[in-house]
N, C-alpha and C positions, 0 to 999 in steps of 0.2 A: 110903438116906441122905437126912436133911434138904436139901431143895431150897436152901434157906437157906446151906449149907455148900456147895453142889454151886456156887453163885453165888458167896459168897467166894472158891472158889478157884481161879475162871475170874476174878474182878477183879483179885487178884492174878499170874496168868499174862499181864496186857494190858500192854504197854507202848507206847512212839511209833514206836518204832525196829523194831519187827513189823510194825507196817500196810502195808498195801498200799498204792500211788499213790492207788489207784481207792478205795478204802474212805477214805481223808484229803479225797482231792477231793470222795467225795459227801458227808463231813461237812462242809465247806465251803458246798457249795450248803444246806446245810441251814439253816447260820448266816444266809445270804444270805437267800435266801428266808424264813423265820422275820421278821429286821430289817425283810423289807418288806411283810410280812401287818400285821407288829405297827403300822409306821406307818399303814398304809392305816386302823386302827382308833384314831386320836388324836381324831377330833369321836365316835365312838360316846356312847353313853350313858353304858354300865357303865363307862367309862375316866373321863367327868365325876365321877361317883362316886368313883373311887378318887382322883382328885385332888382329893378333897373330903375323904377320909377319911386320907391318907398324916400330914397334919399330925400326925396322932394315932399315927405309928410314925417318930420322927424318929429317924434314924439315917446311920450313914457309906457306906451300899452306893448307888454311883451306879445311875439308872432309866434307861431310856433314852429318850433324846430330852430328859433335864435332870431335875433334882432327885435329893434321894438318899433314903433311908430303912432300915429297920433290916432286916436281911438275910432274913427270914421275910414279910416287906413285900414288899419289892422283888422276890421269886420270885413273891409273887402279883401283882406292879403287872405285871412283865415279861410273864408268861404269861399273863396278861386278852387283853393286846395280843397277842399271838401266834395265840392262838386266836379272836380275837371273829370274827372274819369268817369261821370254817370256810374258810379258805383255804391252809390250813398241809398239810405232808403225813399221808400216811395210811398204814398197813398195817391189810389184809383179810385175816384168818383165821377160824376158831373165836369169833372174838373182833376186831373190831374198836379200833385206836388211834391219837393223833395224834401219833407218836413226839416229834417236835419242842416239842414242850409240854413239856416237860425243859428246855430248852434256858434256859425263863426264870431256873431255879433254877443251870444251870450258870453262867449271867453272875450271878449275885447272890454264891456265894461263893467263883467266882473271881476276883470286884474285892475278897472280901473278906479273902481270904487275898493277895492280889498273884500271884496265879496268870498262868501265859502263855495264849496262845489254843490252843497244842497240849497243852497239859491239861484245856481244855474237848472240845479234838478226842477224847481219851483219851477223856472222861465219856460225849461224845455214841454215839461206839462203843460203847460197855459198855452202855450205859441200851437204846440201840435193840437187842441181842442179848438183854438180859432180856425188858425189852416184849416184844419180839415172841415169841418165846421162852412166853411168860404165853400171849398169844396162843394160840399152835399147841397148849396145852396144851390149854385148856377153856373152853365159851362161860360169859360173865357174863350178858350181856343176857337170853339162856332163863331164868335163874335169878331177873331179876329185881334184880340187880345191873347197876352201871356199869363201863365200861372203865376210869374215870379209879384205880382199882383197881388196874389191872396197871401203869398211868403211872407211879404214886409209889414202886413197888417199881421197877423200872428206873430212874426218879429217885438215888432213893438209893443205888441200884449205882453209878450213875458218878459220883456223890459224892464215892462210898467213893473210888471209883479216884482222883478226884482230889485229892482229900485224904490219900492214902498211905497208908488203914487197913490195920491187920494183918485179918487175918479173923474172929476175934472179935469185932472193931469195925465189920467190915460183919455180919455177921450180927445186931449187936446193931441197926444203923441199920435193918437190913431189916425187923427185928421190928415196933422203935418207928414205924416206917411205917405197917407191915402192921397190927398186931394192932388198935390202937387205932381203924381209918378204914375201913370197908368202907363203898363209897360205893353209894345206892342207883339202881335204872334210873330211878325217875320223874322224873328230871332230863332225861331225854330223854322222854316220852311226851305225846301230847297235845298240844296248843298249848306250846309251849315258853317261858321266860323266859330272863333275862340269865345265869341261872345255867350253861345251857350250854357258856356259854366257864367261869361261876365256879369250877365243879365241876374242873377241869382248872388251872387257877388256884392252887384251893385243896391240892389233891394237890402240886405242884409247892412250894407252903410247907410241907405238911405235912412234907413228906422233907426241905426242909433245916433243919429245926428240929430233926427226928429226929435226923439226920448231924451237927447242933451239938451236942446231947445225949449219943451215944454217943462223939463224939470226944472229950470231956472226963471218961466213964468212965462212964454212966448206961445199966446192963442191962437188957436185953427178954426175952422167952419165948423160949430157946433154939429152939424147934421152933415156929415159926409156921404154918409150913405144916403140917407131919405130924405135932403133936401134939395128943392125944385129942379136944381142942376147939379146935383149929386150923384155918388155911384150909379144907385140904382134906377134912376129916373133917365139918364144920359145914357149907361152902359147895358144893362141886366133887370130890365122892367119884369123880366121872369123871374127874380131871387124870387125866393122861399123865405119867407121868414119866420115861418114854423120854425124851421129847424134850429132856429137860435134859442126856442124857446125849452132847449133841454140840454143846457150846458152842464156839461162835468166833468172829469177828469182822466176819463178810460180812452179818450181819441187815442191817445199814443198806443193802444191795446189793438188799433186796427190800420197800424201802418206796418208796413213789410220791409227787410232786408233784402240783400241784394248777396245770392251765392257768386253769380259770375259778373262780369265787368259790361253789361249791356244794357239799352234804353228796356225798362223792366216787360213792356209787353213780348220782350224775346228772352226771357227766363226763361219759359216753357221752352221755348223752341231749340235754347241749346242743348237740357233736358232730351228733348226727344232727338236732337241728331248725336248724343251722345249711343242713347239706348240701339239704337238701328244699327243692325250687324253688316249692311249691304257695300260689297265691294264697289267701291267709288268710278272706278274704270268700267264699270258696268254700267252706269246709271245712263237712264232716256231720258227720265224726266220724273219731275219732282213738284207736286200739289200739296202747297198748303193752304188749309182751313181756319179762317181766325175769324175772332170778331171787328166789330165796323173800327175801335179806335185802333186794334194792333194793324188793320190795313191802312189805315189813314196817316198815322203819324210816322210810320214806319215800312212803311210798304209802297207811298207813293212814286212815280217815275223816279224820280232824280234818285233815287234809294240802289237803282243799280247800275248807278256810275260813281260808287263813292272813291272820293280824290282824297281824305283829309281823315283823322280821327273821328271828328265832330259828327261826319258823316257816315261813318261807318259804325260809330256805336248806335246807328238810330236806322241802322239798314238787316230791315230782315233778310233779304235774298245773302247777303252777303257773312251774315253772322252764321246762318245755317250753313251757305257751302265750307266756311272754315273748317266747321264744327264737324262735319262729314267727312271731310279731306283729314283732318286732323284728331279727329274722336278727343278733344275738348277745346277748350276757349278759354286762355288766359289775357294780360296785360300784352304780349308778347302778337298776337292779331293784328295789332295797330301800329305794325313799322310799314315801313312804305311796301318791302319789298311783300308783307305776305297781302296786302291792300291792290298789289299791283300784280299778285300773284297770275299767272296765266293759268294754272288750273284750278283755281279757288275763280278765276273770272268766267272760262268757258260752262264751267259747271255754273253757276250765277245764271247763265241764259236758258239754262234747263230747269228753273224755278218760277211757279205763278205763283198767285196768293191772293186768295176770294175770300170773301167776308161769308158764313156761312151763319144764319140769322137765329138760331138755336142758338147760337155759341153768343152771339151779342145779346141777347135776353136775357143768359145770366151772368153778364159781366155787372159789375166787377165783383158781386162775390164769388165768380170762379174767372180763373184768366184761361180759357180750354185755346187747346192747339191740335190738331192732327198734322200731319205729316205724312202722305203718302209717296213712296219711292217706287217707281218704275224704271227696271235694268232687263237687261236684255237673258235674263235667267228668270225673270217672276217679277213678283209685287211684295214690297214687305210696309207696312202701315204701323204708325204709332201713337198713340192720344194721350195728350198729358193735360188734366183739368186745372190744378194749381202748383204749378211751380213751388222747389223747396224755399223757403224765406217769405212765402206770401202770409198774410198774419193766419190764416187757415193751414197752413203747413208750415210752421216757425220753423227757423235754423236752431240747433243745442246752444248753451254756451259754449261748448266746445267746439260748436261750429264756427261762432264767430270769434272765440281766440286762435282758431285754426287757420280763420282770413286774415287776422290782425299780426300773427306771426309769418304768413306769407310774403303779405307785405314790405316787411323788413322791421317787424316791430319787436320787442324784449318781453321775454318772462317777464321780466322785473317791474315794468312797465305797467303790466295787465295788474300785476299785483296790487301798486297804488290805484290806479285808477277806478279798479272794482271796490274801492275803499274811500272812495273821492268826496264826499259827502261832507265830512271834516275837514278837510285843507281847502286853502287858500285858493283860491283863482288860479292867481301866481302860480301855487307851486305844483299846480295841474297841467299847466300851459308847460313849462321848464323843466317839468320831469321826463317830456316827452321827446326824444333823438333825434334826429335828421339818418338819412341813409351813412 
């Protein structure tokens, strides 16, 4: 059976009135958190740009934090914001993605349709069971492709849902997603650009252009995935497609938050340079233990010459000597001068980082890290198996109104939104501040 079809008729089986407590609340925290990744990203760069370019997509969809724009705009203006800071959640499979990166396209056309926030809740459920779902199926990154890939198909699944499509009309949105956008890896390789949030940005417009497309009657290639020149037959002749065959509504139950401001397989690792007592001026040298993806995607060469934000959230050597130098890691890491810092850099040459093949057997449901520290007084060593925020070690609520008021966000704020369910699109998006 077309995966495509397998997905309609799991968006059509979803409604509010099924969900669990616990599956509602965590799409909650998800809105939460998202709103206050997005504001902590209103001075970044790539957001002065998009405020420089919205003029040129005038339209009725409110942005958050003020103005409005044309609803294919505003999925990209919202989701800039969401993801610029790599601080948004994550799910680790096969396949890495930043589920919440949806989220911008779900506020965009449910202000546009006059939707409630328990039809965003609906979308957010459906999008994170595809996503992850894409996920568990088959790696992109090996191949050379992006994650942002499996994003705009879960995208446009909870679209569907919230826009009422029959199934024909999700499968048609899924297509015009899918078939047209296969995003590439070298958005992530290398020294990295602005485009790492754009990429994810862009997926998130791309499916609600799609979802405006199909819902007005504008058909896609019936078989995107399983036909001749299809997904899977072009890209991913290894998917799984068992795993399609036990759709339901708990994905969102196994994606994780994010406590500090880093690409998620250095959670752990700031964790552990926090815990380490060892005077810095001592240090010889410094071995860490990870598995195959935290060295891979984050560990490789270019990773200890980072020049740029982009690149230094996705650099272990560099997040750890912060974290040591500084005994923690905030937003405040990513100005030029502590990125160019000269003892955050010398210390950086006193860091290896080996894949240690225990530790990748049981990825991902553990993310383990060691961290050994040799100074010129001893040895001090730390292991940390899952990071706080990974869905095996959830953050409190309190945790994440604790990130949400860091940020620069309101009591007041937290109050509506933990209530969001009954209001308006609208007056979810316009209840929320700017700095």
């Amino acid at each position: 059976m077309e995966i495509a079809e397998k997905i309609a008729e799991f968006v059509n089986s979803v409604n509010y009135e099924s969900l669990s407590e616990s599956v509602i609340h965590e799409a909650k925290r998800r809105v939460i958190d998202s709103i206050a990744v997005a504001r902590g990203a209103l001075n970044s760069p790539p957001h002065l740009v998009n405020k420089s370019v919205v003029k040129f997509f005038q339209g009725e969809v409110p942005l958050l934090f003020g103005g409005s724009a044309t609803p294919d705009f505003a999925a990209f203006y919202n989701t800039f914001l969401i993801r610029y800071l790599d601080f948004n959640d994550t799910y680790l499979s096969k396949e890495p993605l930043h589920p919440s990166d949806m989220i911008g396209a779900f506020l965009s056309l449910g202000s546009l349709f006059d939707l409630k926030g328990k039809d965003v809740i609906e979308g957010i459920v459906v999008g994170y069971e595809v996503g992850t779902k894409l996920c568990d199926s088959t790696s992109l990154r090996k191949k050379g492709f992006d994650h942002v890939t499996f994003l705009q198909v879960g995208a446009a699944a909870g679209l569907a849902k919230m826009l009422s499509f029959d199934e024909k009309t999700t499968i048609n949105a899924i297509s015009l997603t899918l078939v047209p956008n296969i995003a590439l890896r070298e958005t992530r390789s290398g020294e990295l650009s602005m485009w790492k949030a754009g990429a994810a940005a862009d997926a998130s417009r791309k499916a609600v252009f799609a979802s405006l497309l199909s819902k007005f009657g504008l058909t896609g290639p019936s078989k995107p995935f399983s036909g001749k020149l299809g997904f899977i037959n072009v890209i991913a002749k290894d998917f799984e497609y068992s795993v399609f065959d036990h759709l339901d509504t708990n994905g969102i139950l196994k994606t994780s938050l994010k406590k500090y401001p880093v690409e998620y397989h250095a959670e752990a690792v700031v964790e552990a340079g926090r815990s380490l007592t060892v005077n810095v001026n001592d240090i010889v040298k410094v071995e860490v233990e990870t598995y195959e993806a935290a060295k891979t995607i984050i560990a490789d060469e270019e990773k200890w010459n980072p020049t740029n934000k982009e690149t230094a959230d996705h650099s272990l050597p560099y997040i750890l000597a912060y974290t040591l130098v500084n005994k923690d890691f905030w937003l405040d890491a990513y100005t030029s001068e502590a990125i160019f810092n000269e003892k955050i850099r010398n210390l950086m040459k006193k860091i290896t980082v080996n894949e240690n093949e225990k530790y990748t057997s049981v990825y991902p449901r553990e993310l383990p890290v060691k961290v050994i520290v040799y100074t010129s007084k001893g040895k001090e060593e730390i292991e940390v198996r899952s990071p706080r925020g990974y869905y095996n070690n959830p953050m409190t609520d309190e945790e994440v109104e604790e990130k949400y008021l860091k940020l620069g966000g309101k009591r007041e704020e937290l109050n509506i939104l933990w209530k969001m369910e009954e209001l308006k699109v609208k007056e979810i998006v316009s209840s929320v501040k700017g700095i």
